[in-house]
Backbone atoms as SQL, in Angstrom:
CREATE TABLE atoms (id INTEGER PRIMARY KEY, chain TEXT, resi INTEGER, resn TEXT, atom TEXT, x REAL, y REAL, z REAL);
INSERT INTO atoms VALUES
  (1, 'A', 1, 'UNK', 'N', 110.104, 76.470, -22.272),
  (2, 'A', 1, 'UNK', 'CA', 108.765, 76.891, -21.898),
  (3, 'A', 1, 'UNK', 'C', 108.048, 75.792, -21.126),
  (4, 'A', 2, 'UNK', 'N', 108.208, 74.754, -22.082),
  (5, 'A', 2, 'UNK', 'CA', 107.086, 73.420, -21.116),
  (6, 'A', 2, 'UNK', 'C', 108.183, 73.107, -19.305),
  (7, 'A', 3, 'UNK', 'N', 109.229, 73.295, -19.297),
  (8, 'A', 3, 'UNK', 'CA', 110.203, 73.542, -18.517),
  (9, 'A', 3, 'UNK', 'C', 109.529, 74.250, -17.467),
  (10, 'A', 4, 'UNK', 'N', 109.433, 75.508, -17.586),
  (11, 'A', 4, 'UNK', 'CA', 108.701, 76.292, -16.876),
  (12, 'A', 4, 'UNK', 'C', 107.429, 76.149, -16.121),
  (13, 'A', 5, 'UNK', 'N', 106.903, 75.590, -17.187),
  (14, 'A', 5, 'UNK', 'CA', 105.385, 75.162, -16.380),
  (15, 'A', 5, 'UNK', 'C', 105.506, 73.554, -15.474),
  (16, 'A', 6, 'UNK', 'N', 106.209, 73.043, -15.777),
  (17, 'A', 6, 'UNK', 'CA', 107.092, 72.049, -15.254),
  (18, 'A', 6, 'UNK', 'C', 106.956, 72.837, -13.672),
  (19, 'A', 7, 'UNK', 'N', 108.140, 73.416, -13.634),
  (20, 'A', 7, 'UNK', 'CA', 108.799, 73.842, -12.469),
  (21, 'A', 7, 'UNK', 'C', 107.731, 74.270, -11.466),
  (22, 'A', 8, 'UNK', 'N', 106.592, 75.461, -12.440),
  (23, 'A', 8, 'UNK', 'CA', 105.591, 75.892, -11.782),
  (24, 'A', 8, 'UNK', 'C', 105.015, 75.575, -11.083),
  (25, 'A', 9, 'UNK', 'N', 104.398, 74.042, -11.305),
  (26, 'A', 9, 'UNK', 'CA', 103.652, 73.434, -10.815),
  (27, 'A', 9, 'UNK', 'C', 104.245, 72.394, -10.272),
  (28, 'A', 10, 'UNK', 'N', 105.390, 71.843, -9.622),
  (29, 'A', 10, 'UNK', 'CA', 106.146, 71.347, -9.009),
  (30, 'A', 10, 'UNK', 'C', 106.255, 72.370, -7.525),
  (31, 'A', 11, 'UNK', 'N', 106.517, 73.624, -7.906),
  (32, 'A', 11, 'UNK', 'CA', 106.368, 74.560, -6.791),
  (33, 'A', 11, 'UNK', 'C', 105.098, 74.877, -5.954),
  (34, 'A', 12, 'UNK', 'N', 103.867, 75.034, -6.762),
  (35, 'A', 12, 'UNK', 'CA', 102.730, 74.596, -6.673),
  (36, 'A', 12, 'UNK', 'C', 102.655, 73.057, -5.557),
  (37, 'A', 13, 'UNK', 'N', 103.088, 72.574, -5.805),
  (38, 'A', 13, 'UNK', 'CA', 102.827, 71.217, -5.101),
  (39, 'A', 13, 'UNK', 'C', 103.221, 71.224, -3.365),
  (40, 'A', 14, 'UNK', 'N', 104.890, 71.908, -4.008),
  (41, 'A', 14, 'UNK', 'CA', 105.502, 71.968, -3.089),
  (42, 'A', 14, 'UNK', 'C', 104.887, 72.677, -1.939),
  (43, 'A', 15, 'UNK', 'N', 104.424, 73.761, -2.404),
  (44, 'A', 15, 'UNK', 'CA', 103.834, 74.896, -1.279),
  (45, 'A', 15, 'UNK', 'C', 102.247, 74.611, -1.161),
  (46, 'A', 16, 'UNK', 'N', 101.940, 73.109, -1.901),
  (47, 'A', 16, 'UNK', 'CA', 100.659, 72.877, -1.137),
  (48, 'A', 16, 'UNK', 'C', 100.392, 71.812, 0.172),
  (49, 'A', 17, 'UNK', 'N', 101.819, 71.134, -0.427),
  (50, 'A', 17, 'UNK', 'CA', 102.474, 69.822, 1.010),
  (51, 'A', 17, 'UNK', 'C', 102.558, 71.089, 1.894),
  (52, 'A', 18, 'UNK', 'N', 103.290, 71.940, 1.811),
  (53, 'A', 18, 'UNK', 'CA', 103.832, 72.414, 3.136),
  (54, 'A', 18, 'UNK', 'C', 102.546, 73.474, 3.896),
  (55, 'A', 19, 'UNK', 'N', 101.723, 73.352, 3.227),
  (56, 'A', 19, 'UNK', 'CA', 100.541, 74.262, 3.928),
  (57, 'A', 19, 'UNK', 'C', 99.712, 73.031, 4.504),
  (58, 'A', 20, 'UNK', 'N', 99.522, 72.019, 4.015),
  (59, 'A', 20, 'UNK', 'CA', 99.024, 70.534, 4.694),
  (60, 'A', 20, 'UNK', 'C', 99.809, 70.399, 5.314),
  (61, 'A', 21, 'UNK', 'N', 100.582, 70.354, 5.672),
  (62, 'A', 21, 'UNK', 'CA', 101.871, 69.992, 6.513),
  (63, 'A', 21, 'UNK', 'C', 101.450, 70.935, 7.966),
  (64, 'A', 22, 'UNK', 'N', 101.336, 72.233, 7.484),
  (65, 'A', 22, 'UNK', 'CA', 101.347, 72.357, 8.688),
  (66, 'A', 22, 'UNK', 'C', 99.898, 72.609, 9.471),
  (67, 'A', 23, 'UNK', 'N', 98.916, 72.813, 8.371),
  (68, 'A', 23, 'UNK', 'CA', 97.700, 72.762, 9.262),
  (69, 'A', 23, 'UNK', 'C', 97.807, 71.541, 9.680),
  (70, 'A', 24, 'UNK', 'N', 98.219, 70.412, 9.057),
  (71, 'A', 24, 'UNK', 'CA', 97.671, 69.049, 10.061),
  (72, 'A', 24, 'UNK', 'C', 98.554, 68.755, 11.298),
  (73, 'A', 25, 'UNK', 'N', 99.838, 69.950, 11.431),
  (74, 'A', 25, 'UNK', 'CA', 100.570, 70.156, 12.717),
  (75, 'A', 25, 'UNK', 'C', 99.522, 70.778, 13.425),
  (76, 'A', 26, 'UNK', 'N', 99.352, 71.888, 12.836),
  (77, 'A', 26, 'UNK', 'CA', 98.462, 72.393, 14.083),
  (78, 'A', 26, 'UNK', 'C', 97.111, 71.561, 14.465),
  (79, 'A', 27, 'UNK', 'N', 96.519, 71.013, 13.814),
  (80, 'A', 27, 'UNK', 'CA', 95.403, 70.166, 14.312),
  (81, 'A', 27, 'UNK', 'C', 96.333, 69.264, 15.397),
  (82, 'A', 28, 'UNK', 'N', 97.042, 68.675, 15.167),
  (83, 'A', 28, 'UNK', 'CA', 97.934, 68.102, 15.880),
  (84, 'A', 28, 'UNK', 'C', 98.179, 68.410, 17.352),
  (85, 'A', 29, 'UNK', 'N', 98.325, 69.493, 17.388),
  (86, 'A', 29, 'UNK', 'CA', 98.937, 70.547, 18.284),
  (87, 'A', 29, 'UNK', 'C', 97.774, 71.112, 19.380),
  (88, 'A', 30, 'UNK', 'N', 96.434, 71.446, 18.590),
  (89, 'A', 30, 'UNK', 'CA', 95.523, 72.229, 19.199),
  (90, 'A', 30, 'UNK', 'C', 94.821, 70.903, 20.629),
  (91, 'A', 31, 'UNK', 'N', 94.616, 69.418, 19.687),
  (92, 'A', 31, 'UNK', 'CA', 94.155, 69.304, 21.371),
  (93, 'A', 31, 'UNK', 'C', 95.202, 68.400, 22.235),
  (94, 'A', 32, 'UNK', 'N', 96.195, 68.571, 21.664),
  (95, 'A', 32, 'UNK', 'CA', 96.934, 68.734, 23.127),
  (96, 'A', 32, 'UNK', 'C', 97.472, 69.770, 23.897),
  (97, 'A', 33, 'UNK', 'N', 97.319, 71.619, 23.220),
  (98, 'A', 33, 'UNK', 'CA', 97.620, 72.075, 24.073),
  (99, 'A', 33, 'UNK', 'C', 96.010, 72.604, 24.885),
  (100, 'A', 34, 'UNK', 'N', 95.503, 72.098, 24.343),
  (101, 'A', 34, 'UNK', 'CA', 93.915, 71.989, 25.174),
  (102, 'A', 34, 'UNK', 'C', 94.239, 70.947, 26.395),
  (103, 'A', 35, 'UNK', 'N', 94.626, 69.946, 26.046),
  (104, 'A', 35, 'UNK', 'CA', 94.638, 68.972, 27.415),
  (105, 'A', 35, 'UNK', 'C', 95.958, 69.547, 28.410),
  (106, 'A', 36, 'UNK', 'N', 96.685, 69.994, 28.220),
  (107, 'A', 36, 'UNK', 'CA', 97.821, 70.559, 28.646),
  (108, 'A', 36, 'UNK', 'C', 97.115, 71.851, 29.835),
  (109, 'A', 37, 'UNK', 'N', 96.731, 72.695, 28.823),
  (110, 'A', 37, 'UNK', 'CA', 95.676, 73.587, 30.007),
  (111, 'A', 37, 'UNK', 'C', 94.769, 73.358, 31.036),
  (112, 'A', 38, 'UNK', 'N', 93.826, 72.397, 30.360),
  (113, 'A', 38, 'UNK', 'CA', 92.977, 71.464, 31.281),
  (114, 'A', 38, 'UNK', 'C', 93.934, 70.639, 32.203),
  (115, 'A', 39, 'UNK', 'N', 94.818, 70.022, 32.256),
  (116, 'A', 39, 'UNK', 'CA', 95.257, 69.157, 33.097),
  (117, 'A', 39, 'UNK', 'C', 95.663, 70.734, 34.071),
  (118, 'A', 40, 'UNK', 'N', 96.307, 71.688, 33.579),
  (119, 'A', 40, 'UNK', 'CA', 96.836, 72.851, 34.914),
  (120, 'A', 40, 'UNK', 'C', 95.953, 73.017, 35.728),
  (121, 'A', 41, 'UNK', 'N', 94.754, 72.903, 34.735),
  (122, 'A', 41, 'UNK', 'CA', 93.377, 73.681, 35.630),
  (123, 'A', 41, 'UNK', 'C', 93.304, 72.502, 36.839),
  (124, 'A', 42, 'UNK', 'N', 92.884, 71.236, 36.203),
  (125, 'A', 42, 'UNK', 'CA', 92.833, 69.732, 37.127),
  (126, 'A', 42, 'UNK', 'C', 93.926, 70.164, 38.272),
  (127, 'A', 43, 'UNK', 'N', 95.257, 70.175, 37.791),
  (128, 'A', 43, 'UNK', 'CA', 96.131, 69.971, 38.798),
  (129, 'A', 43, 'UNK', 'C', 95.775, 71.175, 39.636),
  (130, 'A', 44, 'UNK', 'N', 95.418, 72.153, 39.510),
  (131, 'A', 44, 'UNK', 'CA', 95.278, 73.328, 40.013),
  (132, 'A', 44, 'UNK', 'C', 94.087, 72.939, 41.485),
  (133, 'A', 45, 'UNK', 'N', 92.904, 72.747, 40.566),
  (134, 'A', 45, 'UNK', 'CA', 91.990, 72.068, 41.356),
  (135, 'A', 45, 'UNK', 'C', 92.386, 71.170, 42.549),
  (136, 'A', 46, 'UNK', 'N', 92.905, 70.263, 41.807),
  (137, 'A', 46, 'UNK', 'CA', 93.452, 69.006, 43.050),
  (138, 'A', 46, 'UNK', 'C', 93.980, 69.522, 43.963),
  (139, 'A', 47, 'UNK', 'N', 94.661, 70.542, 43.474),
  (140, 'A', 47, 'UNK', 'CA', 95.816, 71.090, 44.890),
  (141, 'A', 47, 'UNK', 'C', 94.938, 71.862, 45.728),
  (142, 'A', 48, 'UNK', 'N', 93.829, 72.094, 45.021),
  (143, 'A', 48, 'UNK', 'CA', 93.127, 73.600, 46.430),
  (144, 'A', 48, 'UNK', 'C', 92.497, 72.418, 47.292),
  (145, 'A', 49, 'UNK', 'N', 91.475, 70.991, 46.277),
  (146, 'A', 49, 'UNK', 'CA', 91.367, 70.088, 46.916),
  (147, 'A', 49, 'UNK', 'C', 91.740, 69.045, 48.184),
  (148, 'A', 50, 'UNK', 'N', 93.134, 69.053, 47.779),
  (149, 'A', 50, 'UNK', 'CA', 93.863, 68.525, 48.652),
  (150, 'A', 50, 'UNK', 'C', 94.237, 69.432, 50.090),
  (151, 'A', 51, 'UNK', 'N', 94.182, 70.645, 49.924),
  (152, 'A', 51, 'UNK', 'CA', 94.689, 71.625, 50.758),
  (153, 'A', 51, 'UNK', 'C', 93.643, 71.715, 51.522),
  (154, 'A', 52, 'UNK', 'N', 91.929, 71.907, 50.719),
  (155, 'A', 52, 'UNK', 'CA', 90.702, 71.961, 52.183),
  (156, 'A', 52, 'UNK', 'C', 90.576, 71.214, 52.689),
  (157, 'A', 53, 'UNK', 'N', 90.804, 69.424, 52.089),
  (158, 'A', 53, 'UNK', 'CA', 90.541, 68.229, 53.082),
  (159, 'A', 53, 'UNK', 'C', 91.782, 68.431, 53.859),
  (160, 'A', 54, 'UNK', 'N', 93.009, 68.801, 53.531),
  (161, 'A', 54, 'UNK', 'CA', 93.927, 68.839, 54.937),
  (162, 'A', 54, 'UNK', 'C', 93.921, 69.185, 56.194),
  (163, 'A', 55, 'UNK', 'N', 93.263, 70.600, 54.826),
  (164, 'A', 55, 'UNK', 'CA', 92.353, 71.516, 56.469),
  (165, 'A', 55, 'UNK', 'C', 91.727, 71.464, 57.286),
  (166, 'A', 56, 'UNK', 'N', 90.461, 70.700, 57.106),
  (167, 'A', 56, 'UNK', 'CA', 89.380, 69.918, 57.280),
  (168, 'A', 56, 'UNK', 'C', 89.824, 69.094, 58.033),
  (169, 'A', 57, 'UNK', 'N', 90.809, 68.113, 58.065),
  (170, 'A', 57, 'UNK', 'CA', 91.273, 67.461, 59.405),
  (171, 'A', 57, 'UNK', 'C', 91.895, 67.550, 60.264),
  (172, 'A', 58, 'UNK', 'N', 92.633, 68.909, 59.713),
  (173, 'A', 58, 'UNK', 'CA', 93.148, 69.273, 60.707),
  (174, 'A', 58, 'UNK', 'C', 92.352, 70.103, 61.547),
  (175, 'A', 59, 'UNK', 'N', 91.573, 70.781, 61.139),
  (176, 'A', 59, 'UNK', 'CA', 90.615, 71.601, 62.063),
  (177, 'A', 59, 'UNK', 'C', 89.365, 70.140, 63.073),
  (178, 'A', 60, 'UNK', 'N', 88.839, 69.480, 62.420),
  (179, 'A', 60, 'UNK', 'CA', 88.384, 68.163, 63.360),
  (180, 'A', 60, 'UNK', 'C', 89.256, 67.666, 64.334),
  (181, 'A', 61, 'UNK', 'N', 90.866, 67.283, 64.045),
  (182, 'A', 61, 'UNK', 'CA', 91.570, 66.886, 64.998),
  (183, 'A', 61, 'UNK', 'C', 92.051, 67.594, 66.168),
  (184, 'A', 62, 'UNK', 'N', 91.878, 69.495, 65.712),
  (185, 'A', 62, 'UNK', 'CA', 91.465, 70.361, 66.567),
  (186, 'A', 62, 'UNK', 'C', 90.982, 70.461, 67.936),
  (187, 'A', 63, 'UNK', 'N', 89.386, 70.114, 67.002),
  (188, 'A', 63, 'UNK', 'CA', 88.222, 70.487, 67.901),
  (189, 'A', 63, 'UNK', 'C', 88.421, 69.242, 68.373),
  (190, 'A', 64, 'UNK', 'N', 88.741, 68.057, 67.977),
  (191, 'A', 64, 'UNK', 'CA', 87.934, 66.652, 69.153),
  (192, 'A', 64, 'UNK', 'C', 89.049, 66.938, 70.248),
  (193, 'A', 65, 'UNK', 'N', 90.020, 67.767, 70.319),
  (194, 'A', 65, 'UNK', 'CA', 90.950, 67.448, 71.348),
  (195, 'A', 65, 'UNK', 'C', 90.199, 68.037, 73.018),
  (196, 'A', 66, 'UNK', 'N', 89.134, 69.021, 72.075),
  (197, 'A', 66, 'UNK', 'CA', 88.220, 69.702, 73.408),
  (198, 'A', 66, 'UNK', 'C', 87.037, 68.824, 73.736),
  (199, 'A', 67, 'UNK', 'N', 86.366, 68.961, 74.474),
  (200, 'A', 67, 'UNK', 'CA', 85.077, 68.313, 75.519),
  (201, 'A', 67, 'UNK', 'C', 84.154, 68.765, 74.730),
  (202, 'A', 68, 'UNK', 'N', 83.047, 68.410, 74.223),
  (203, 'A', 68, 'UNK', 'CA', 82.069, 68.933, 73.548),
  (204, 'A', 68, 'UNK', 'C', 80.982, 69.344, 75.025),
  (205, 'A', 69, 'UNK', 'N', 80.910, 70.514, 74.631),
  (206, 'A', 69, 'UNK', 'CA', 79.971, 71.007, 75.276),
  (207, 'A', 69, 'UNK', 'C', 78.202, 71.124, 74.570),
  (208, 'A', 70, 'UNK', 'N', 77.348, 70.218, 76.067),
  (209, 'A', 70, 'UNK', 'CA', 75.784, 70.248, 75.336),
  (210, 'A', 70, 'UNK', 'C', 75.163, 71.331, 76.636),
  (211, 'A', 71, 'UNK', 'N', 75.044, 72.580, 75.814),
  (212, 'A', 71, 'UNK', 'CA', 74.267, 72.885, 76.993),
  (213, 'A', 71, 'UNK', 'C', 72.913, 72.725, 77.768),
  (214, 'A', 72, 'UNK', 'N', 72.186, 71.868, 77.209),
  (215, 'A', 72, 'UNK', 'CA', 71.418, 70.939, 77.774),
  (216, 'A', 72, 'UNK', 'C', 71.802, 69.672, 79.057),
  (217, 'A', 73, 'UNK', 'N', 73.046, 69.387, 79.086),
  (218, 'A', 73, 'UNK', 'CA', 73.441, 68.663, 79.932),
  (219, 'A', 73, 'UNK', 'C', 73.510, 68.868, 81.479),
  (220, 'A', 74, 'UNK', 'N', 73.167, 68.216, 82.308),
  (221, 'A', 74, 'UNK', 'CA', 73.103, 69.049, 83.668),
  (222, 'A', 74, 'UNK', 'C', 73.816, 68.038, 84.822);
């Protein structure tokens, strides 16, 4: 009998490590797959970033290849 309650609460223990166990995985877990998302978004960003300033000079290196016209000039 005392055996039993023994065991009981040995099992008890057991299945209270493993529920700490894994919430403190998932705390673990949650902000890095937060930074993981955020960095896609960042990288995401950077890339549209990088793509309008490309654009952006390339459209300036464009236009300076023409004569600027002032039509005020005579």
């Amino acid at each position: 009998m005392l055996e039993n309650i023994e065991i009981n609460k040995t099992k008890d223990l057991r299945n209270n490590l493993e529920n700490e166990s894994k919430l403190l995985h998932e705390q673990m877990e949650l902000p890095l797959n937060g930074d993981v998302i955020k960095n896609a978004q960042s990288d995401n960003n950077l890339t549209q970033l990088s793509k309008g300033v490309a654009l952006s000079r390339w459209i300036r290196k464009l236009a300076s290849q023409f004569e600027s016209v002032d039509p005020f000039y005579k």
